[in-house]
C-alpha positions in Angstrom: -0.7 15.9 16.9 -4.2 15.6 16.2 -6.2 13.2 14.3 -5.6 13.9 10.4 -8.6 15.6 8.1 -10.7 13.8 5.5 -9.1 15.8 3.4 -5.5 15.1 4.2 -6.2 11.5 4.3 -7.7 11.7 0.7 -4.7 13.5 -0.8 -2.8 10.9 0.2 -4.7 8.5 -1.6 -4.8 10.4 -4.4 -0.8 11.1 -4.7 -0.1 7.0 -4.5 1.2 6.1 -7.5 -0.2 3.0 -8.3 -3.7 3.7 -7.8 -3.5 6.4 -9.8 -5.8 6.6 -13.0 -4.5 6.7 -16.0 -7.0 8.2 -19.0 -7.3 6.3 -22.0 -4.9 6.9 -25.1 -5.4 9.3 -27.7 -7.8 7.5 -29.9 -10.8 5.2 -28.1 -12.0 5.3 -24.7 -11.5 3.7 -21.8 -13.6 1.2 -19.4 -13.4 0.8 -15.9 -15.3 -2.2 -14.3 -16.1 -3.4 -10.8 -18.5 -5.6 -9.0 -20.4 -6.2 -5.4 -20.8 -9.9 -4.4 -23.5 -10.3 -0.8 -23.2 -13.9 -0.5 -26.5 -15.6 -0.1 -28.4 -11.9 -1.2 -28.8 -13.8 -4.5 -28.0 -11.1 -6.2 -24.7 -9.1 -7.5 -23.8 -6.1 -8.8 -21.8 -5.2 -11.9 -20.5 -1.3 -12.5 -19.2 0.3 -15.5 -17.7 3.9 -16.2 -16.4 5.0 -19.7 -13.9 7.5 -20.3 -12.2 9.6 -22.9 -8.9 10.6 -23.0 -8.9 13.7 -20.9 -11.3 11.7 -17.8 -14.5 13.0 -19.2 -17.3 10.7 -18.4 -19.1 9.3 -21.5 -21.2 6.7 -20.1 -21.9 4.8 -17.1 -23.8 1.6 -16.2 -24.7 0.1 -12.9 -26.8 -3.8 -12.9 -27.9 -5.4 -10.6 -28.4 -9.1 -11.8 -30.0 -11.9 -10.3 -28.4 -14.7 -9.4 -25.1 -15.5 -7.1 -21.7 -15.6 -8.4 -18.1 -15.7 -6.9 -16.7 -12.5 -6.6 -14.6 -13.5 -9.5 -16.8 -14.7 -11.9 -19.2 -11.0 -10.9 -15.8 -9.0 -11.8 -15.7 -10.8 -15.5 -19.4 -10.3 -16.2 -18.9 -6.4 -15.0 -16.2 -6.3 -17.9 -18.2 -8.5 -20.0 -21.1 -5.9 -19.3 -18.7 -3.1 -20.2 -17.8 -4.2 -23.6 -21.4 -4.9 -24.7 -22.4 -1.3 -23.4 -19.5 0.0 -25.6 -20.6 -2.0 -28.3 -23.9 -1.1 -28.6 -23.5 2.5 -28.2 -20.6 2.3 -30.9 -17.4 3.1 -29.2 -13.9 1.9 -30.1 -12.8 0.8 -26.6 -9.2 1.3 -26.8 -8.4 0.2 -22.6 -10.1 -2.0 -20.5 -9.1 -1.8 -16.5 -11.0 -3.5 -13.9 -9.5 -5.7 -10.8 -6.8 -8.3 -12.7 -6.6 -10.6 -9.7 -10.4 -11.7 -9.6 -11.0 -11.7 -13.2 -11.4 -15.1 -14.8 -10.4 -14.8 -18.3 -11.4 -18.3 -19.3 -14.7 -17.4 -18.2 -15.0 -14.2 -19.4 -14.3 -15.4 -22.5 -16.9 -18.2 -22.8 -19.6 -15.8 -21.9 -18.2 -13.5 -24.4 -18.6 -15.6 -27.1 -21.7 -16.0 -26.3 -23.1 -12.4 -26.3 -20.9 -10.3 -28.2 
């Protein structure tokens, strides 16, 4: 047998069951977060994507910051980012999601007292 499609090979990501996305509850929205660490680029990158409850796309965000952080600390700020964009636009954030293994929430937390 042949080598598989794109295709098939991105059905079967899609049909795993736990990385499947889950749309944000009834009432509030939903934020997902990531970030890009380059060590020594002196830079990172911090994304943000909010949701409704049916997956439609209500804002988005992408920052590039300068500066170097671990790929931890870059993960909180992109949540930290995420919840000031909500903020300032309004919205009653209901989920956050972004990657809970790199996520320092000591330091998320002293930065978000800081600016929120």
């Amino acid at each position: 047998m042949g080598p598989s499609s794109g295709r098939e090979r991105w059905a079967s990501y899609q049909t795993c069951p736990s990385q499947r996305w889950q749309p944000a509850p009834p009432r509030g929205l939903k934020i997902n977060t990531d970030a890009s660490v380059r060590p020594g680029a002196g830079f990172y990158t911090t994304g943000v994507v909010i949701r409704d409850k049916c997956g439609f796309l209500v804002a988005m965000q992408e920052l590039k910051v300068i500066g170097q952080l671990s790929a931890e600390d870059a993960e909180a700020m992109a949540v930290l980012d995420g919840l000031i964009l909500a903020r300032d636009r309004g919205y009653q954030i209901a989920v956050t999601e972004c990657d809970p293994l790199r996520v320092d929430v000591g330091f998320l937390f002293s930065w978000g007292r800081t600016l929120i």
